[in-house]
N, C-alpha and C positions, 0 to 999 in steps of 0.2 A: 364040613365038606358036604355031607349030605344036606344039609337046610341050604345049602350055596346051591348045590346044584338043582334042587328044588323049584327057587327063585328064578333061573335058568330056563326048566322047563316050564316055568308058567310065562316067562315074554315072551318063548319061543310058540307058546304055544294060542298067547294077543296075539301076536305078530303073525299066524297064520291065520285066522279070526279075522284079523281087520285084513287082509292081503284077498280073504275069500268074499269078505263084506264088498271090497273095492272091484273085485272081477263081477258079483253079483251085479253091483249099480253099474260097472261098465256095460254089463251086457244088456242091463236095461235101454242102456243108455242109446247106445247100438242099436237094439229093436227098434226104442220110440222115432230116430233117425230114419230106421229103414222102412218102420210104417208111417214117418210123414212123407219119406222120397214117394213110397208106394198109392199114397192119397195122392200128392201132387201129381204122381203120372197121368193117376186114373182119373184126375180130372184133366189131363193135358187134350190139344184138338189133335185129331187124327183125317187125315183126309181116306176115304175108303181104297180098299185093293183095289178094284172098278166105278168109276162113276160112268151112270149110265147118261147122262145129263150135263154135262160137267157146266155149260153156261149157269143151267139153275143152280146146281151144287156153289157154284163161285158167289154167284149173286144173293146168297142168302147167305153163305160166310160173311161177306161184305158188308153186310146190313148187321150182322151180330158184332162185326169186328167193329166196325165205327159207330155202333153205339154202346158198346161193352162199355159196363163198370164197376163189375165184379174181378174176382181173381181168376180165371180159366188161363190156363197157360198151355203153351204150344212147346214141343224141344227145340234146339235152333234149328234141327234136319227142317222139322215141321212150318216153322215161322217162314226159313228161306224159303220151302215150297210153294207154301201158302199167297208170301208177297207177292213171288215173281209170280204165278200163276193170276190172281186177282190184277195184278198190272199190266200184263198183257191181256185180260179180260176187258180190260177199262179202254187200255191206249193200242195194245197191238192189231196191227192193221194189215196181212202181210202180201206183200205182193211174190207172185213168185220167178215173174220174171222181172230182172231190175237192171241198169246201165251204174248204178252208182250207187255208191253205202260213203254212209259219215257215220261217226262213232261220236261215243262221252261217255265221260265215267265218274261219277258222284261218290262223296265218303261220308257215311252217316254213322252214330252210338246210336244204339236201344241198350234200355236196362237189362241184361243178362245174370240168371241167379242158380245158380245149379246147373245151370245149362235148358234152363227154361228162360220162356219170353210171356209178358202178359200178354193176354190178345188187346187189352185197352192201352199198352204201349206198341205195339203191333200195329194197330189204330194211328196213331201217332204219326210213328213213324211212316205207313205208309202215304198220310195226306204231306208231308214231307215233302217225298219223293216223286208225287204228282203234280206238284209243282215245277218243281225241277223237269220232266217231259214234257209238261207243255210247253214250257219254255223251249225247250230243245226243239221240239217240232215247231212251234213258233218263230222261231229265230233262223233257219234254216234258209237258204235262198234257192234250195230243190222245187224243183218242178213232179206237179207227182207223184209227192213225198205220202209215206205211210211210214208209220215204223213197224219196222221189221219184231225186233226183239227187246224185253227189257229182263234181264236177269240178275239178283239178288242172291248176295251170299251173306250170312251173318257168322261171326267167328265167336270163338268162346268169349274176350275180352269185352263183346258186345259192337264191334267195330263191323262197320252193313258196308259193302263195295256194292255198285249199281253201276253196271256196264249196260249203256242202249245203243241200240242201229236203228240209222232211217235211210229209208231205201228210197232212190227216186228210178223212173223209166223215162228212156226215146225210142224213139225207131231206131232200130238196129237192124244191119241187114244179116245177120246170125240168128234169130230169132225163127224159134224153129227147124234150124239147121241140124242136120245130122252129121256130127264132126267124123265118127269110125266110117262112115262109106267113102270121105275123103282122104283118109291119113294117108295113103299110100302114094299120093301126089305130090311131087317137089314144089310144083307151083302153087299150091294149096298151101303148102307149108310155108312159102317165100310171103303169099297174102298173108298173112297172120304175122310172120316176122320177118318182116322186109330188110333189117338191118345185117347186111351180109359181113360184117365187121364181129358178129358177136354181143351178146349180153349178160353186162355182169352179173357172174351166179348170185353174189351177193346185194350188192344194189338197183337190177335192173330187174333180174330174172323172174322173184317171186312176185313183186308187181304185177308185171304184165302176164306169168300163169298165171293169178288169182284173177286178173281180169277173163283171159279166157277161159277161164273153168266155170266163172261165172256166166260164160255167156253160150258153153257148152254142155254146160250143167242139167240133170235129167228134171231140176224145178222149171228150167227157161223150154224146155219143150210140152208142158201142158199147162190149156190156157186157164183163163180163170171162170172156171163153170159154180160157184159160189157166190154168194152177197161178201160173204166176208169170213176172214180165217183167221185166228192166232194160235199161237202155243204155249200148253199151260204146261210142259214140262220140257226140260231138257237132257239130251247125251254130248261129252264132248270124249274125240278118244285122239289121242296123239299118233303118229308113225315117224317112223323115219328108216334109214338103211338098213338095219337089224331086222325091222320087221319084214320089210323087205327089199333084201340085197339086190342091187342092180336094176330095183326098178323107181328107188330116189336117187337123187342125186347125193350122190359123193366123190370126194378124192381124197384118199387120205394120206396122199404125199404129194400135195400140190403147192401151190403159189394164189396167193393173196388175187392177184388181179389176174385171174384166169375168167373168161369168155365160151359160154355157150351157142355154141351154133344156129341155123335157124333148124338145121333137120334135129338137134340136140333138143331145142327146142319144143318140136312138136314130138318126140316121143316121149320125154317127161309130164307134156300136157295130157298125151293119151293116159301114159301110166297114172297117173295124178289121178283123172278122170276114172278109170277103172276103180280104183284104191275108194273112191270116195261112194263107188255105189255099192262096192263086196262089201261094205263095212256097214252099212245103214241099217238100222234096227228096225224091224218088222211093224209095219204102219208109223214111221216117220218119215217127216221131209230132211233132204239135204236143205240145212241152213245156210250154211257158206262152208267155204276151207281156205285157210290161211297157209301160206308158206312161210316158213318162220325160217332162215339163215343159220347157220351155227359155222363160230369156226374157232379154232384153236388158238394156240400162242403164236404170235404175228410175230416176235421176235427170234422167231427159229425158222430153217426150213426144214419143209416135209410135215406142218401142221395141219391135221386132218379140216376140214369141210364139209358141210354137208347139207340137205336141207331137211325140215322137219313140218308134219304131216299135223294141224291142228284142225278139225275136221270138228263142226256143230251140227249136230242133228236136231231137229222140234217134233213133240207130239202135238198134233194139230186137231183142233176144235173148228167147230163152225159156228157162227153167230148170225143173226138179219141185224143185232143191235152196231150201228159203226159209232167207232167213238166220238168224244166232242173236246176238241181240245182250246175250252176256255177257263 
């Protein structure tokens, strides 16, 4: 019994041996992991808290990016920043007062690896996607045309969304208009929405606010005293009736084919209008603002309504260089 139990304590006492051997090389293991993550950070690109310069800061990333052929890696926060900023560097052209926006939206892979991007697939990717914009402004049958914005997201998967706007102008006779000294006029309000019928909240309404927000917007009242502008960085922020009750539109026991007024009309444009300059980030442009629809289960009544507040803001740069789209 005692030579048995002996035997006993000696596996038992391998078995903690190799059990402490094995947490040992774990931990190793561990470390070497958390001092390669830690190397590859500390080699990843960082754009500064301030650039004082940002044209030149871009334009010398640019030149590292497209001829990198080393390992320097960016996180994906850092890659998206970086793209969209250098693409709008290259192509953004922005006008700030416009009669018309067209949209596109591209789907690209870059190799993604921890949640890093090479800069020399970076590189890659972004002569890609310059292709693709010039086409787009190419192809466009605007008069006028600049593009507005070109904005890049990269996700873990490695999967790149590329949403761009080109903005064209005409005379408009809004231009330079002060909409708040007029609100309080029916006839004011009748010129803007003539249709004494009503507009549907969901298919007519946000249309035609987007149009006049656009054209009452505080970018379409200051003219263009620069060579040239774009935006190396973006805000986008959402609203809707929660944020502020009573001054979007909602019904939340209504009917499908219900009809806004023309006076319904112009106080949601006011409110709209408000909403989009209390919210602007300290030295950005209003970009634009979309009305986005929302409505409930159509197969009931009494299903809520309502509209929602998708509002882009640009931090805006200046350049003398205008792009060249060949």
């Amino acid at each position: 019994m005692v030579k048995k139990s002996k035997i006993v304590a000696t596996v038992a006492t391998l078995l903690i041996a190799a059990a402490g051997v094995i947490t040992i090389q774990s931990c190793k293991k561990e470390q070497n992991n958390l001092l390669n993550t830690q190397a590859i950070i500390q080699k990843s690109i960082r754009h500064p808290q301030k650039i004082e310069d940002m044209a030149a800061y871009l334009k010398g990333f640019g030149e590292k990016m497209l001829n990198s052929k080393d390992n320097e890696t960016l996180t994906m926060e850092e890659a998206s920043w970086h793209l969209t900023a250098y693409q709008n560097f290259m192509y953004g052209d922005v006008n700030d007062y416009y009669t018309d926006i067209v949209y596109d939206e591209k789907e690209y892979t870059v190799p993604v690896s921890n949640g890093m991007v090479t800069l020399s697939d970076l590189g890659l990717l972004y002569k890609a996607t310059a292709k693709d914009i010039v086409k787009f402004y190419q192809g466009s049958m605007l008069n006028n045309k600049k593009i507005m914005y070109v904005i890049s997201e990269i996700d873990e998967s490695g999967k790149v969304i590329v949403n761009m706007a080109l903005t064209s102008s005409e005379n408009s006779k809004y231009y330079y208009f002060n909409f708040e000294s007029e609100y309080d006029s029916i006839v004011f309000c009748d010129s803007l929405f003539p249709n004494q019928n009503g507009y549907h909240w969901f298919s007519e309404a946000p249309t035609i606010l987007e149009e006049q927000i656009r054209n009452f917007g505080p970018a379409s009242m200051r003219p263009n005293d620069y060579e040239r502008k774009y935006y190396s960085s973006f805000e986008i922020k959402l609203f809707d009736h929660n944020d502020y009750p009573g001054m979007i539109y909602y019904y939340g026991n209504g009917i499908y084919n219900s009809y806004l007024s023309p006076e319904d009309m112009c106080f949601y444009l006011d409110s709209y209008l408000g909403i989009v300059v209390e919210n602007r980030p300290q030295s950005y442009d209003v970009v634009e603002c979309n009305v986005i629809p929302h409505w409930g289960n159509p197969g009931k009544e009494g299903f809520p309504q309502y509209h929602e507040l998708r509002i882009k803001y640009g931090n805006p740069s200046m350049s003398g260089n205008h792009p060249v789209y060949d």
